[in-house]
C-alpha positions as CSV (number, residue, x, y, z in Angstrom):
1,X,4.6,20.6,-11.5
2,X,4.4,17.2,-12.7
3,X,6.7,14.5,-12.1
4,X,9.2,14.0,-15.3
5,X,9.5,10.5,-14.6
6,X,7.4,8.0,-13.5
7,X,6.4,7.9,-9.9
8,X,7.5,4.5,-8.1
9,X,4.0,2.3,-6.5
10,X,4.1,0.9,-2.8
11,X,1.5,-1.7,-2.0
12,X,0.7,-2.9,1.5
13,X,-0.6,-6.1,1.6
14,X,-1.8,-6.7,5.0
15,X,-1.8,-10.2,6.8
16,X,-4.2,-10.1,8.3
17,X,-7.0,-7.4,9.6
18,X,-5.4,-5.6,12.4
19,X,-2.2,-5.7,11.5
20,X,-1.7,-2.4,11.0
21,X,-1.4,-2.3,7.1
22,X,-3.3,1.2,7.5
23,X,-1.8,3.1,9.8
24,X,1.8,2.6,8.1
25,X,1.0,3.3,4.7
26,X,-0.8,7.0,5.7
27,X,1.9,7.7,8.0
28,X,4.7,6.5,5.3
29,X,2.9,9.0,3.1
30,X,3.7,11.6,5.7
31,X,7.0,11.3,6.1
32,X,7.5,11.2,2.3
33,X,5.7,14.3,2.0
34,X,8.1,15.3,4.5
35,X,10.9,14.5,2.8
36,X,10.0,16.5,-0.6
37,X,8.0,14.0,-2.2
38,X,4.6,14.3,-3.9
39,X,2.3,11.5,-3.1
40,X,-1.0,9.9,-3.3
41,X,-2.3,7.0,-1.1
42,X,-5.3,5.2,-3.1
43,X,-7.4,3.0,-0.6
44,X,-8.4,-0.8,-2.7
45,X,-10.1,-1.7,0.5
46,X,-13.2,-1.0,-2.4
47,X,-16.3,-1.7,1.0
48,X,-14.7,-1.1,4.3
49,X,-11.6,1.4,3.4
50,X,-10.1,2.9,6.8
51,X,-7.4,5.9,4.6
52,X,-10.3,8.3,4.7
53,X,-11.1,7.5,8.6
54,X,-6.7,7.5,9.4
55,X,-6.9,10.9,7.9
56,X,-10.4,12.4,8.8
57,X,-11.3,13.1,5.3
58,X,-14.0,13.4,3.3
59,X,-14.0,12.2,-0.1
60,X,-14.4,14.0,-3.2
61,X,-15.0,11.4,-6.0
62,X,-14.5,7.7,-5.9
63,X,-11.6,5.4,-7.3
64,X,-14.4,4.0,-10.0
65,X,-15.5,7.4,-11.2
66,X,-11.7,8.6,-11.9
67,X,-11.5,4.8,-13.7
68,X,-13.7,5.6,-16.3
69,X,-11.6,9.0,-17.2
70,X,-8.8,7.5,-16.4
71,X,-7.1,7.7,-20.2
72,X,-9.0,11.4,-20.8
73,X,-8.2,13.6,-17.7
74,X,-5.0,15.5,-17.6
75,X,-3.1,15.7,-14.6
76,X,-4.1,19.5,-13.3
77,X,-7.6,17.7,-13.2
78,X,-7.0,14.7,-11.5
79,X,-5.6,16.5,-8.9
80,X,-8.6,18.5,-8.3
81,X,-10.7,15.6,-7.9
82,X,-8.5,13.9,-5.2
83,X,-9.1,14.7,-1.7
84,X,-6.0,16.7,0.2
85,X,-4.9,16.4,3.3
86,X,-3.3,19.8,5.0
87,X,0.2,17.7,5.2
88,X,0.1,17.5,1.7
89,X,-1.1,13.8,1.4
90,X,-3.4,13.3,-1.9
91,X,-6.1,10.5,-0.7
92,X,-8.7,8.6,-2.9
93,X,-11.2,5.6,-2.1
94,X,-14.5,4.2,-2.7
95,X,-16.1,4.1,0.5
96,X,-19.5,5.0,0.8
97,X,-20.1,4.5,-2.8
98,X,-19.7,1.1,-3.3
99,X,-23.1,1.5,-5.9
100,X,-20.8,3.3,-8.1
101,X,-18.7,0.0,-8.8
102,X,-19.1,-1.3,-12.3
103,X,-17.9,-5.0,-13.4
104,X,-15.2,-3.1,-15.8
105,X,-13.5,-1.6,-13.0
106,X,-10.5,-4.0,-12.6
107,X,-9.8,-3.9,-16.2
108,X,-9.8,0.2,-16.0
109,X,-7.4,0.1,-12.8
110,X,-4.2,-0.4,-14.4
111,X,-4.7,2.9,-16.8
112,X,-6.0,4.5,-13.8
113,X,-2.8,3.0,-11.5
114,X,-0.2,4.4,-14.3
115,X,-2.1,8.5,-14.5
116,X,-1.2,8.6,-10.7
117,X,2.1,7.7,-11.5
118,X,2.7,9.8,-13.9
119,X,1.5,12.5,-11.6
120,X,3.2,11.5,-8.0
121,X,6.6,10.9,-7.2
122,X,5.0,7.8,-4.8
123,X,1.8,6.5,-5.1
124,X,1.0,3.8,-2.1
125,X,-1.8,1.4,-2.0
126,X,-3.4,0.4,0.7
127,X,-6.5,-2.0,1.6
128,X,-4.8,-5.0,-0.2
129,X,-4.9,-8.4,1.5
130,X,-6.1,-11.0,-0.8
131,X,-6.0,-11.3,-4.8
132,X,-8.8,-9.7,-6.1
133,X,-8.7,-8.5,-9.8
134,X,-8.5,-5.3,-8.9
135,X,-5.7,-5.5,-6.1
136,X,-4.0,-8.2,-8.7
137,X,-3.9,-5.0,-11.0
138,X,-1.9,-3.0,-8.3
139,X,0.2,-5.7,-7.0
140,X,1.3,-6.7,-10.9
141,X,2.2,-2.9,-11.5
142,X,3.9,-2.4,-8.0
143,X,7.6,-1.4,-7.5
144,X,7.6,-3.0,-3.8
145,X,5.2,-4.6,-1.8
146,X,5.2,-3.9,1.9
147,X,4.0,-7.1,3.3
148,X,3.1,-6.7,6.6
149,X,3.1,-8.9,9.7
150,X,3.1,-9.4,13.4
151,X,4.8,-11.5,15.7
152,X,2.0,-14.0,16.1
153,X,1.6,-17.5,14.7
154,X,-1.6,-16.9,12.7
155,X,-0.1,-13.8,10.9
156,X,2.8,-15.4,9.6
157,X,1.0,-18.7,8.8
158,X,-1.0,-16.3,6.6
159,X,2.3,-14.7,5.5
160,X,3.9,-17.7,4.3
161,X,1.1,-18.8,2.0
162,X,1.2,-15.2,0.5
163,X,4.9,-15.7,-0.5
164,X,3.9,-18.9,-1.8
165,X,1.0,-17.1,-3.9
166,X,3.8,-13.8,-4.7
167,X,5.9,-16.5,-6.1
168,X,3.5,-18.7,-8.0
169,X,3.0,-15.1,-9.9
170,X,6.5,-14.5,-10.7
171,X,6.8,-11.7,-8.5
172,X,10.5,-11.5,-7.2
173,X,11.6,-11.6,-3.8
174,X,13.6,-8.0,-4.2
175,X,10.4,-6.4,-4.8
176,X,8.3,-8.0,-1.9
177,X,9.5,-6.6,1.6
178,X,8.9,-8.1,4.7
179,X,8.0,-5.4,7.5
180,X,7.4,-6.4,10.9
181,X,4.7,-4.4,12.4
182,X,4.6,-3.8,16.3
183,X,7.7,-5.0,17.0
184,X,8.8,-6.9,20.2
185,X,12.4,-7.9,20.8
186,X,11.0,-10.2,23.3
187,X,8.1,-12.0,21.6
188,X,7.3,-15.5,21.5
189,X,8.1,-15.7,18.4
190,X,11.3,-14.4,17.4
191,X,12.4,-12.7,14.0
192,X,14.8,-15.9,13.0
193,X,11.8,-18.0,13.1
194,X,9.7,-15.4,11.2
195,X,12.5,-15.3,8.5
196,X,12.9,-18.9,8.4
197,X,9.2,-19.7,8.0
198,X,8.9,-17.2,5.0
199,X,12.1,-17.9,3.6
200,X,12.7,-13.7,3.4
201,X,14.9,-11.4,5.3
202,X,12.9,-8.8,7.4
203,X,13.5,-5.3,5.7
204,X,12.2,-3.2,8.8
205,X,10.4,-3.3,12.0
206,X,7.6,-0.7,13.6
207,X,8.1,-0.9,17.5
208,X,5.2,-1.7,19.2
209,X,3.8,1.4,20.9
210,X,0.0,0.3,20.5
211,X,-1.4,3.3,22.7
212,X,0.0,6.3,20.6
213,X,-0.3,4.6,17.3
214,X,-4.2,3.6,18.7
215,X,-4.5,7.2,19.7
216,X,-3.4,8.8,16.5
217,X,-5.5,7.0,14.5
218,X,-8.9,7.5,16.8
219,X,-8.3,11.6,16.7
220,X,-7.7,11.0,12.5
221,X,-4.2,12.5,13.3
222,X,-0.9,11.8,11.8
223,X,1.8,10.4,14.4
224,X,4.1,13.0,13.1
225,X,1.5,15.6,14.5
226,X,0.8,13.7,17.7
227,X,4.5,11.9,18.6
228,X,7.2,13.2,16.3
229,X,9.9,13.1,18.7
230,X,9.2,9.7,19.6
231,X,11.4,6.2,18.6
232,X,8.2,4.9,17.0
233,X,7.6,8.1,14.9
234,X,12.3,7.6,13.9
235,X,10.6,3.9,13.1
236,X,8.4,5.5,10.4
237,X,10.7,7.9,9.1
238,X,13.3,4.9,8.4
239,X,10.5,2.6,6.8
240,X,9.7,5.1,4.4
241,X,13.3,5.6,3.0
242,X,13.9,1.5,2.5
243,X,10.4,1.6,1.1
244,X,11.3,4.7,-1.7
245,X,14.3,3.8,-2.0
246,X,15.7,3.0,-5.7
247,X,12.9,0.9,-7.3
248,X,13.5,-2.5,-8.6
249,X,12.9,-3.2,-12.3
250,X,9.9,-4.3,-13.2
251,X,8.8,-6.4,-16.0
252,X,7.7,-4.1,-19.0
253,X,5.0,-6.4,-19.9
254,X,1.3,-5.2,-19.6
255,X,-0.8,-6.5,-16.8
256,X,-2.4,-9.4,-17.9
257,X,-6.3,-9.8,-18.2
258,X,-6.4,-13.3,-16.8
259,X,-7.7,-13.6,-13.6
260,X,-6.0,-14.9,-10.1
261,X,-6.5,-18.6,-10.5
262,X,-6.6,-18.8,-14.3
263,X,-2.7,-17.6,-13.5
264,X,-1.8,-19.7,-10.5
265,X,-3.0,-23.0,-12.1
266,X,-1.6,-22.4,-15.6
267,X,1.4,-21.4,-14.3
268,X,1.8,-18.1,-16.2
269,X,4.7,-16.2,-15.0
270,X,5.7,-12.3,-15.3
């Protein structure tokens, strides 16, 4: 059955490649499933997506093909044409038909963003780390954004000029949430400075357990199926209910059609 209300969106935005943007967001999905939820993780990474490799899927159709019926498919349909994972994870991506792409894409994303919602309690997007129209799109419509880092200069050098960006675009430090990703309480650098540099409070922390998380993702296994009585798979399960939790209110407004820098340098707001 559908979802009376509108589902809430999770982005990712990862800092940098490696930083394990990936591997939360399908096993957040997991435990949210878990937890009762319905919910689809749609993979922006449009040329090198790793959701469909995390989950050893194949896909089914691509996010360009459901674009262009996005305002004409009803929601029994849609769901047919998503891939489904036997936890009960809905997955949808582009790779390996990056030909399909069409130049109207990004303006079709935001009616294709709002059908999942209207059909998932959570829809999470992964593959974002820059401010392409299309990941613009998702990060405009977003309830939070997980922002991911590590505990390493060049990550949260990256980090810091992404808030700057977040803020240029109006977007509101409640809804962007800083999650530190294998998590040391001994590293060189130390949360208070990570906090200080990006003027945010860190909203949860992923302990660093490289080998199973590593392992996991080479056998295309959730941790939950491979390491569920384990601190780091507890880690998971409590960043999942500070990501779903209540979602903060959003601006009604429509996304707007301006691109990245046409907004940063007129210094349009939402």
């Amino acid at each position: 059955t559908a979802p009376t209300t509108q589902g809430k969106m999770l982005v990712f935005f990862g800092c940098r490649g490696g930083a394990g943007a990936t591997t939360l967001s399908v096993n957040v999905a997991s435990a949210l499933v878990r937890s009762g939820l319905s919910v689809c993780v749609l993979d922006l990474d449009l040329q090198l997506g790793d959701v469909f490799v995390a989950l050893d899927l194949e896909p089914t159709t691509s996010i360009a093909a459901l674009a262009r019926e996005a305002g004409t498919i009803d929601g029994p349909a849609l769901r047919r044409r998503l891939a489904r994972h036997d936890s009960g994870i809905y997955a949808l991506s582009q790779t390996g038909r990056l030909d399909d792409v069409d130049p109207e894409l990004p303006d079709r994303m935001p009616a294709l963003l709002a059908s999942l919602r209207e059909q998932f309690d959570v829809v999470i997007i992964d593959g974002v780390r820059d401010f392409s129209d299309h990941a613009l799109a998702a990060l405009d419509m977003a309830d939070r954004i997980a922002l991911v880092v590590t505990q390493d200069v060049p990550a949260v050098r990256r980090a810091a000029r992404v808030c700057t960006l977040f803020r240029k675009l109006g977007y509101s430090d409640r809804k962007v949430q800083l999650i530190v990703n294998r998590h040391l309480s001994k590293a060189a650098l130390g949360e208070d400075e990570i906090e200080r540099a990006l003027a945010m409070p860190i909203a949860g922390r992923v302990r660093n357990d490289y080998v199973r998380m590593r392992g996991a993702m080479d056998d295309g296994a959730l941790l939950h199926d491979v390491a569920r009585t384990t601190a780091i798979a507890a880690d998971i399960d409590e960043l999942s209910q500070i990501l779903a939790k209540d979602k903060v209110k959003a601006s009604p407004a429509p996304v707007a059609k301006t691109g990245f820098l046409a907004r940063i340098f007129s210094g349009m707001r939402r």
